[in-house]
C-alpha positions as CSV (number, residue, x, y, z in Angstrom):
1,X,121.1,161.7,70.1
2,X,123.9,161.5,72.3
3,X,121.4,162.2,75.2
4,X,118.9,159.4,74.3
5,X,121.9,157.0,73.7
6,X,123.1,158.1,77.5
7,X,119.8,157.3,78.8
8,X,119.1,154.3,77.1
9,X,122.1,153.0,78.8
10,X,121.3,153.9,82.0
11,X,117.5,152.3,81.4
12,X,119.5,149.1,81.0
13,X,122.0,149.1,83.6
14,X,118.8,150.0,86.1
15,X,116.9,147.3,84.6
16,X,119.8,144.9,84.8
17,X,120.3,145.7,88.4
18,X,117.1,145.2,88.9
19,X,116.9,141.8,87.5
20,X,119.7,140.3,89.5
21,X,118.5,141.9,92.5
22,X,115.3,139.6,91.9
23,X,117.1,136.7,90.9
24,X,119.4,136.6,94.0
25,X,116.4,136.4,95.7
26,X,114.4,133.7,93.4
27,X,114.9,129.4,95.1
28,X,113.7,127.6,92.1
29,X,110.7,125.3,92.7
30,X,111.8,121.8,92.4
31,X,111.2,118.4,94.2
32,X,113.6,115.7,95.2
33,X,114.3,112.9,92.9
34,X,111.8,109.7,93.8
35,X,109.2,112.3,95.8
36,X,106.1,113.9,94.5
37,X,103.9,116.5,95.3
38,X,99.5,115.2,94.7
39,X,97.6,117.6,93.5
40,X,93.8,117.3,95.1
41,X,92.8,114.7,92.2
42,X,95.3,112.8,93.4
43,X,95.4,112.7,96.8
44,X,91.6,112.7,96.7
45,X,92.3,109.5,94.7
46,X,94.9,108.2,97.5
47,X,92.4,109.2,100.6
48,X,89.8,107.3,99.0
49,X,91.7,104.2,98.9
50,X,93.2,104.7,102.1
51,X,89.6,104.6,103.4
52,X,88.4,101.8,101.5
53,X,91.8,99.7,103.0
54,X,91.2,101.2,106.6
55,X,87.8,100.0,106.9
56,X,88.7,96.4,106.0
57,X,91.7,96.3,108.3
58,X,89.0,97.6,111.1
59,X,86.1,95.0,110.2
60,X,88.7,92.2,111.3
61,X,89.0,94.1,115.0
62,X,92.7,95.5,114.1
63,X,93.2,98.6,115.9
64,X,95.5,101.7,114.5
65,X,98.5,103.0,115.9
66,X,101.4,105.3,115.0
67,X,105.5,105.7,115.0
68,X,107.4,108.8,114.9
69,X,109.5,109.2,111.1
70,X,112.6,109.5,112.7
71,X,114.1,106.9,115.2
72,X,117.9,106.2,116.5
73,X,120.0,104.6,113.5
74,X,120.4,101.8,115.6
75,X,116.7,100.4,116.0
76,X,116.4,100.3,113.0
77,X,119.9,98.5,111.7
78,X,119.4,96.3,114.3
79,X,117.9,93.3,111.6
80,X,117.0,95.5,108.5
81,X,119.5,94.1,106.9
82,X,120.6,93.2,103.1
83,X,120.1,95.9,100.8
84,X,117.9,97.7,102.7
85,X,120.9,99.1,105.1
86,X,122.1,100.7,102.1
87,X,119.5,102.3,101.6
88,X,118.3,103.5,104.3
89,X,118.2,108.1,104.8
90,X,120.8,108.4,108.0
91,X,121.7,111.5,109.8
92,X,123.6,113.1,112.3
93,X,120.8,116.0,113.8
94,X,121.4,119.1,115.7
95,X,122.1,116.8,118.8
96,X,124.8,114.9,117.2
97,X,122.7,111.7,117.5
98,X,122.7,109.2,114.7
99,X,119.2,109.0,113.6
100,X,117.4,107.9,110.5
101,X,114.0,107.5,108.8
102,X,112.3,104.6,109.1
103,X,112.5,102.4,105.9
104,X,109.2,100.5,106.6
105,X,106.8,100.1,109.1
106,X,107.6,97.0,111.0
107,X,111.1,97.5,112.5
108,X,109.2,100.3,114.1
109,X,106.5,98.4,115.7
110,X,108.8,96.0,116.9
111,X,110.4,98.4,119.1
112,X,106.8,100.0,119.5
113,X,105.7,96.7,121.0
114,X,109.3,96.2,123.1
115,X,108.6,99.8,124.8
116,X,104.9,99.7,125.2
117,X,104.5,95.4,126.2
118,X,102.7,96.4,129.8
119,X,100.3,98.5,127.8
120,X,99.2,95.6,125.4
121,X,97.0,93.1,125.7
122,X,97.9,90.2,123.6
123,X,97.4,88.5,120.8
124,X,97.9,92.3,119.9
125,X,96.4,92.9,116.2
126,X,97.2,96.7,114.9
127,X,97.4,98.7,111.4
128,X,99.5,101.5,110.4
129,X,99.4,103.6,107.4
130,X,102.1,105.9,107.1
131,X,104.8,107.0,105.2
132,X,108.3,105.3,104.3
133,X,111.7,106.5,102.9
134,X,114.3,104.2,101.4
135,X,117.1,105.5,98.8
136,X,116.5,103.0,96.3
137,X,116.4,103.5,92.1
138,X,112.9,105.0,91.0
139,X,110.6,103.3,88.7
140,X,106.6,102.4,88.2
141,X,104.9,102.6,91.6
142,X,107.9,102.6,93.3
143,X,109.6,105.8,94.9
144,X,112.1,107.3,97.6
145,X,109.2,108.3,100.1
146,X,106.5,105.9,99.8
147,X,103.2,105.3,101.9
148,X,102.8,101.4,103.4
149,X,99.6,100.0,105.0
150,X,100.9,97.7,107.7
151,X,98.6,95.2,109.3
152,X,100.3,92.6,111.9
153,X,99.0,90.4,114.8
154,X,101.5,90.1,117.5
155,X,101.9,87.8,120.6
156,X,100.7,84.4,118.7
157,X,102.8,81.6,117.0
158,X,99.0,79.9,115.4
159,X,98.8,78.9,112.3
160,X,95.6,80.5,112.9
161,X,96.8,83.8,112.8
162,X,99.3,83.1,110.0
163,X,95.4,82.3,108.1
164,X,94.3,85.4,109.2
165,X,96.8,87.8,107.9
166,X,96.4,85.8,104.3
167,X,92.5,86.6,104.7
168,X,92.7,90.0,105.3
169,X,95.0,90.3,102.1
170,X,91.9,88.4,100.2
171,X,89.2,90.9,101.5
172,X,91.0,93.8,101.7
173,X,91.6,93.4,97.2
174,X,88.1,92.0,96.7
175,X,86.9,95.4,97.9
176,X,88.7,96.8,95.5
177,X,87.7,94.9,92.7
178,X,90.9,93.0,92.0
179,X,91.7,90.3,90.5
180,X,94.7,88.7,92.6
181,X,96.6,85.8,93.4
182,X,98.7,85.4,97.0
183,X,101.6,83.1,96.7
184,X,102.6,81.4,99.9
185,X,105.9,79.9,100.9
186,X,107.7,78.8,104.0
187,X,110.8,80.4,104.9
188,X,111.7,77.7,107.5
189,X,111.1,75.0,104.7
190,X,113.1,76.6,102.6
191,X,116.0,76.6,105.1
192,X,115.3,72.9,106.5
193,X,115.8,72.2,102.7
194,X,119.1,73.8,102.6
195,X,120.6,72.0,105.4
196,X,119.1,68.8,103.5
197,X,122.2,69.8,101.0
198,X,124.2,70.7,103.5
199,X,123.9,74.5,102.2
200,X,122.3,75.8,105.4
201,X,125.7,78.1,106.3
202,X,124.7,79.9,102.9
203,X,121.1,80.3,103.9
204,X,121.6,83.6,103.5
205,X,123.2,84.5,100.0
206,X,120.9,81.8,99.1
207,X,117.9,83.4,99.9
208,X,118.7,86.9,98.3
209,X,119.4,85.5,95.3
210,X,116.4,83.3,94.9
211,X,114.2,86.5,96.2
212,X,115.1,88.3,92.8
213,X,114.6,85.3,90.6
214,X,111.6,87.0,89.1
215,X,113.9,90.2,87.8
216,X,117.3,88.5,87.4
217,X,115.7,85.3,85.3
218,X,116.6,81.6,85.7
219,X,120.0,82.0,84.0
220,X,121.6,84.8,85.6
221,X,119.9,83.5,89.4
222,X,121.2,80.0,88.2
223,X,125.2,81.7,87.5
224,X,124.7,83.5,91.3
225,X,123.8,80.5,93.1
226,X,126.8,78.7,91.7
227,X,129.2,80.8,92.5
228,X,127.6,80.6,95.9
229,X,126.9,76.8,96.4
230,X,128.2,75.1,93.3
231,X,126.8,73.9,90.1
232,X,124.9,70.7,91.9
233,X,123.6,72.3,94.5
234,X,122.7,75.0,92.4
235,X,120.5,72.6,90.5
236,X,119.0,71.4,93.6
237,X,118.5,75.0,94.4
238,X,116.0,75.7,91.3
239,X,114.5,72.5,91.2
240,X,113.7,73.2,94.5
241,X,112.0,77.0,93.9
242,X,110.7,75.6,90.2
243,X,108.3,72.3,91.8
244,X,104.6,73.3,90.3
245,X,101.0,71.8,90.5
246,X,98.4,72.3,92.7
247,X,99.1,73.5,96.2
248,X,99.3,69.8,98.0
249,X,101.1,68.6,94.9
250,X,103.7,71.4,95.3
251,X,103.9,71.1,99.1
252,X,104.1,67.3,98.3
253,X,107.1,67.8,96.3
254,X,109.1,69.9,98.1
255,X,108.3,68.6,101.2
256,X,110.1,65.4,100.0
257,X,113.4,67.2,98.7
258,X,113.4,69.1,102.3
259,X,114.2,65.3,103.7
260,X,110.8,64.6,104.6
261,X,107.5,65.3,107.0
262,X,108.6,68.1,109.4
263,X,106.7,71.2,111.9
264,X,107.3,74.0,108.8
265,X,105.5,71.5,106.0
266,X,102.9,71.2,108.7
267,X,102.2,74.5,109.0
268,X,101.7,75.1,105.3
269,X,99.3,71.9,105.4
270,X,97.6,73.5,108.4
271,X,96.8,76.9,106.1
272,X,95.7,75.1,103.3
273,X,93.1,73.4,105.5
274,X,91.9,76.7,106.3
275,X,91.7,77.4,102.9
276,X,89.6,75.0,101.9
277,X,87.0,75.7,105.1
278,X,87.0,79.3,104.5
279,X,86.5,80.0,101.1
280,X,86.7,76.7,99.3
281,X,88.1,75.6,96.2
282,X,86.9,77.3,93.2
283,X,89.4,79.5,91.4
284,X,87.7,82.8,92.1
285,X,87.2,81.9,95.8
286,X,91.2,80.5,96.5
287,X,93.2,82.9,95.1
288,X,96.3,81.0,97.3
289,X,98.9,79.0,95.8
290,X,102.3,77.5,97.5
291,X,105.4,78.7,95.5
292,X,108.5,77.9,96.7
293,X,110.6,80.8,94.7
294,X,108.8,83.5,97.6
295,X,111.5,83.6,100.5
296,X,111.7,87.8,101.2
297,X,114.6,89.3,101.0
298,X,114.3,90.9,104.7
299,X,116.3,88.8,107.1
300,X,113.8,88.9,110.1
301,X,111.0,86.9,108.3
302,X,111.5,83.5,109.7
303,X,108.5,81.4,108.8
304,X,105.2,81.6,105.9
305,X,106.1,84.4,103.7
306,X,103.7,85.4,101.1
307,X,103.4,88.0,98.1
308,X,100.4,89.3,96.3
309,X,100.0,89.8,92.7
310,X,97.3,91.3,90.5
311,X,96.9,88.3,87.2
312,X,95.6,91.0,85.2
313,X,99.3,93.3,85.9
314,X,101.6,91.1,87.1
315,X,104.5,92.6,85.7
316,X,103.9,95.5,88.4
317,X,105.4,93.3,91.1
318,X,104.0,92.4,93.9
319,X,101.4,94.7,95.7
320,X,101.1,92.9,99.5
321,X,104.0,91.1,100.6
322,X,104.7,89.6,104.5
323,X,105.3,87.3,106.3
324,X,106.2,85.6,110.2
325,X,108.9,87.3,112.1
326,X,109.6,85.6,115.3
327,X,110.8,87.4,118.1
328,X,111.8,90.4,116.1
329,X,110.5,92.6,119.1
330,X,113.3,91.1,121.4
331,X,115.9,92.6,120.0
332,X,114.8,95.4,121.9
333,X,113.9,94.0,124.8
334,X,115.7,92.1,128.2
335,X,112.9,89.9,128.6
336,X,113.3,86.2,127.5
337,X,109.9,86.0,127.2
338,X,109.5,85.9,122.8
339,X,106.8,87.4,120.6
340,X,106.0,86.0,117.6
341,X,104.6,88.1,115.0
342,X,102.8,87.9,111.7
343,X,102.0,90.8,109.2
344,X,101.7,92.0,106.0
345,X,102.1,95.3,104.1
346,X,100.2,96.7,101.3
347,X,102.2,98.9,98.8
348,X,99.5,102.3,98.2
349,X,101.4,104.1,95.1
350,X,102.2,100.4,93.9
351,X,98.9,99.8,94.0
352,X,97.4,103.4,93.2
353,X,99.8,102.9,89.6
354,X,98.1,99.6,88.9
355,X,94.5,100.6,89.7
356,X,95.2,103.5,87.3
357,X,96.7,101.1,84.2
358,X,93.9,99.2,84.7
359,X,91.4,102.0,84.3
360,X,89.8,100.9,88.3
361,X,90.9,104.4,90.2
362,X,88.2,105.5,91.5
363,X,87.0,109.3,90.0
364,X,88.2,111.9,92.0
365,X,85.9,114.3,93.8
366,X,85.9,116.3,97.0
367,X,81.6,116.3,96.9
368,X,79.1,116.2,94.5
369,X,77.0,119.9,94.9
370,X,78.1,123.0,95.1
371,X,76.0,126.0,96.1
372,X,76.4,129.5,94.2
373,X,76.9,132.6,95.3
374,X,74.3,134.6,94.1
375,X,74.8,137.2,96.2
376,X,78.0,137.7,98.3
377,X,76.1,140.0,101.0
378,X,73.6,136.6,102.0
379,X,76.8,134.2,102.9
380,X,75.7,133.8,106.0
381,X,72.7,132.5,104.7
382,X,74.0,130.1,102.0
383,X,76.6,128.0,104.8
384,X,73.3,127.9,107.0
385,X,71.9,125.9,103.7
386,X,75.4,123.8,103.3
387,X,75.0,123.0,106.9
388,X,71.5,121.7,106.3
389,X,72.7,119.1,103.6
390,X,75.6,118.0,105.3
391,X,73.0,117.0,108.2
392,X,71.4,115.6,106.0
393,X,74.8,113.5,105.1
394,X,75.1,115.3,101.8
395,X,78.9,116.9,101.4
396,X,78.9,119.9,99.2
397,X,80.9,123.3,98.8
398,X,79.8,127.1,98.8
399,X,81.2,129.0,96.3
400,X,82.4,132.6,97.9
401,X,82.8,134.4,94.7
402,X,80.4,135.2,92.0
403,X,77.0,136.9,91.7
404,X,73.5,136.6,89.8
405,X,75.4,137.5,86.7
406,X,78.5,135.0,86.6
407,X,76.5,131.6,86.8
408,X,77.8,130.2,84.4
409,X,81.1,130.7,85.2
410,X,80.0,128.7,88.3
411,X,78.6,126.5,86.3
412,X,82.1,126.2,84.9
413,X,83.4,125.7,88.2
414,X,81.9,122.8,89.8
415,X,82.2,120.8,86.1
416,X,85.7,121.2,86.3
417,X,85.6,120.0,90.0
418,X,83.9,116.9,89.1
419,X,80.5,118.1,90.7
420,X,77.2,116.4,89.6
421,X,75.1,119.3,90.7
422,X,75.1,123.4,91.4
423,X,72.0,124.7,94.1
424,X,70.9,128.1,92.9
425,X,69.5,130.0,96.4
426,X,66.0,131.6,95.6
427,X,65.4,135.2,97.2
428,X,64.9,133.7,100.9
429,X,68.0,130.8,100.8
430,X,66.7,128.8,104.0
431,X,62.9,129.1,103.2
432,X,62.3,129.7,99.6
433,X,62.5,127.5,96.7
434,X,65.9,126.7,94.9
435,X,67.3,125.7,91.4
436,X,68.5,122.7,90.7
437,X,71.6,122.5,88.5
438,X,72.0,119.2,86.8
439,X,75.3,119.8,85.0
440,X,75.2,116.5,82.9
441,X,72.0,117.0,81.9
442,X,72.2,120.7,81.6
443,X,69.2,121.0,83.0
444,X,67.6,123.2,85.7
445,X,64.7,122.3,88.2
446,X,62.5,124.7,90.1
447,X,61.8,122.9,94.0
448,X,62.1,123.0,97.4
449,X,64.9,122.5,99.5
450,X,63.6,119.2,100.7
451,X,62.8,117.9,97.1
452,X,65.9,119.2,96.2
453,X,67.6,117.0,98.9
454,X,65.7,113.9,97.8
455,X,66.9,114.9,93.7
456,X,70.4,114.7,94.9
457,X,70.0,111.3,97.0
458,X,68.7,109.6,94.1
């Protein structure tokens, strides 16, 4: 007994050694705080949207560029500003420079478009869709690494262009089915009516504070802007941000407490002229409406701004937001020569978390056929058969694994990958005729491969 005792002991302390030996060596999986991995459902689900977004950005001529992640700390503090700067990932690399990632896409392109101005040709219209990183609090749609679809036009102070941007926003959402209204605003205005008070020094406090009405509420946004311009002007302030009506009615009314007629009232008139040629006046074509509370809390927007939110989820915040940043490329540039920009930005996991509460995410699906392996020794033969229905403009996947015997398990398979149909090869793949698995109707159909073809078309 003593023996077995001895021995049991020495099981354990082996066993034991072993076990720490492995966990010394074990990194627990884990991601950071406000990043995420996507599984293929999901990031099918984000390509496909992606896609859908590209292709409206390209049927109005924009053309696509790209920035690196990481630039020099200073481009990008050079007008970020407000909370934005606090926010922001910076670093000291292996080179001791101080870098950082870029917190949106638009800083970037402004010192894109500095570096590269020979190379343009102007008005210069671009998209970018890339990924984001600002250290902010987590919550729905909104997280520490983030993916933004940019779209700007560069090189053109027009109210036409201002339209255009607003336009884009409009078709790019009716191709996704959305129901959506844009809410326009002139930063300019805003200020013009500040210096109406004689609050124009405070332009800046002002602005934040009025740019989180919708989170703060009226009473605590009406205690901030006291303490920053007093209780009368604080009531100015709000009557100011609260005029309603129709869009002239509104523009009306705070055209008249900004001290009259003046180039940024103009500009809003312009667009709503536009407006009214372009799409008309019926609610479900004019989705725009003028509200004065929109100012962007970004200090390089300098004229319209604009927000987009979805009526049937607005508590989601807003999806698209922009606006006209004037010269922001000169900043980093020793030309006096200016370049006016206008753009806009669509938030994709924003978006992507408000197509999914609203049950309009698209399903999920790398293709729609699969081919079975029947028999692993005639490959070969089965990607010469993929090959002929991708030709044909048909995507599908061959299964590697498997044999006559384990169909169903196939079967199983390409259910579970969302697949409408399995292709059973025949004894002479490329020749022969196949089988036809129609997996929601369970049912199996003896044909050729070009009936076949023509089954899975319809």
């Amino acid at each position: 007994m003593a023996i077995w005792a001895e021995s049991r002991k020495s099981l354990s302390v082996n066993l034991l050694s072993i076990y720490s030996t492995i966990m010394a060596d074990y990194i627990e999986p884990r991601v950071l705080k406000g990043f995420r991995d996507f599984l293929p459902q999901a990031e099918i689900a984000r390509r496909g949207l992606t896609e859908k977004i590209e292709a409206s950005f390209r049927s109005f001529g924009f053309a696509p560029i790209d920035t690196p992640a990481l630039e020099y700390a200073e481009i990008l503090l050079g007008k970020g500003g407000g909370e934005t700067e606090k926010q922001i990932y910076r670093f000291k690399d292996n080179g001791e420079r101080d870098v950082a990632l870029r917190f949106d896409l638009t800083v970037p392109f402004a010192r894109f478009v500095a570096l590269h101005r020979a190379e343009l040709t102007f008005p210069f219209k671009r998209y970018h869709i890339g990924k984001a990183w600002r250290g902010e609090n987590t919550q729905r749609g909104r997280y520490r690494e983030f993916t933004q679809c940019d779209f700007d036009i560069i090189g053109s102070d027009s109210p036409a262009a201002d339209f255009e941007i607003l336009l884009l926003i409009r078709a790019t959402l009716l191709d996704l089915g959305l129901d959506f209204t844009i809410h326009v605003n002139h930063r300019g205005l805003f200020n013009r009516f500040l210096s109406h008070i004689g609050q124009r020094e405070k332009s800046v406090d002002v602005l934040r504070s009025v740019d989180k009405l919708s989170k703060a509420g009226e009473d605590e946004t009406r205690k901030t802007l006291t303490e920053i311009a007093g209780a009368e002007n604080a009531k100015k302030i709000l009557e100011f941000i609260s005029a309603k009506g129709g869009f002239t009615e509104t523009l009306n009314r705070i055209t008249e407490l900004s001290g009259g007629a003046s180039p940024e009232s103009e500009r809003l008139a312009s667009l709503r002229q536009f407006m009214q040629d372009a799409v008309g006046d019926t609610t479900a074509a004019d989705p725009f409406i003028i509200d004065p509370s929109i100012t962007r809390g970004l200090d390089y927007y300098t004229g319209v701004v604009f927000e987009t939110f979805l009526n049937d989820l607005p508590e989601i915040g807003s999806i698209c937001s922009g606006g006209r940043y004037d010269n922001l490329a000169g900043l980093y540039s020793k030309s006096d020569d200016s370049v006016s920009g206008v753009g806009a930005s669509i938030g994709l996991d924003r978006l992507l978390a408000a197509l999914e509460s609203l049950g309009k995410l698209p399903a999920a699906k790398a293709c729609d056929v699969a081919i079975a392996c029947v028999n692993v020794e005639k490959s070969g033969h089965y990607q010469a058969l993929a090959m002929k229905l991708r030709q044909e403009g048909i995507p599908c996947e061959v299964f590697t694994e498997g044999g006559e015997k384990q169909l169903v398990k196939q079967f199983v398979l390409a259910e579970k990958k969302g697949m409408r149909y399995v292709l059973i090869p025949g004894e002479n793949p490329l020749s022969g005729a196949v089988t036809l698995r129609d997996l929601s109707a369970r049912q199996n159909s003896e044909l050729s491969l070009e009936e076949a073809i023509e089954k899975i078309r319809e």
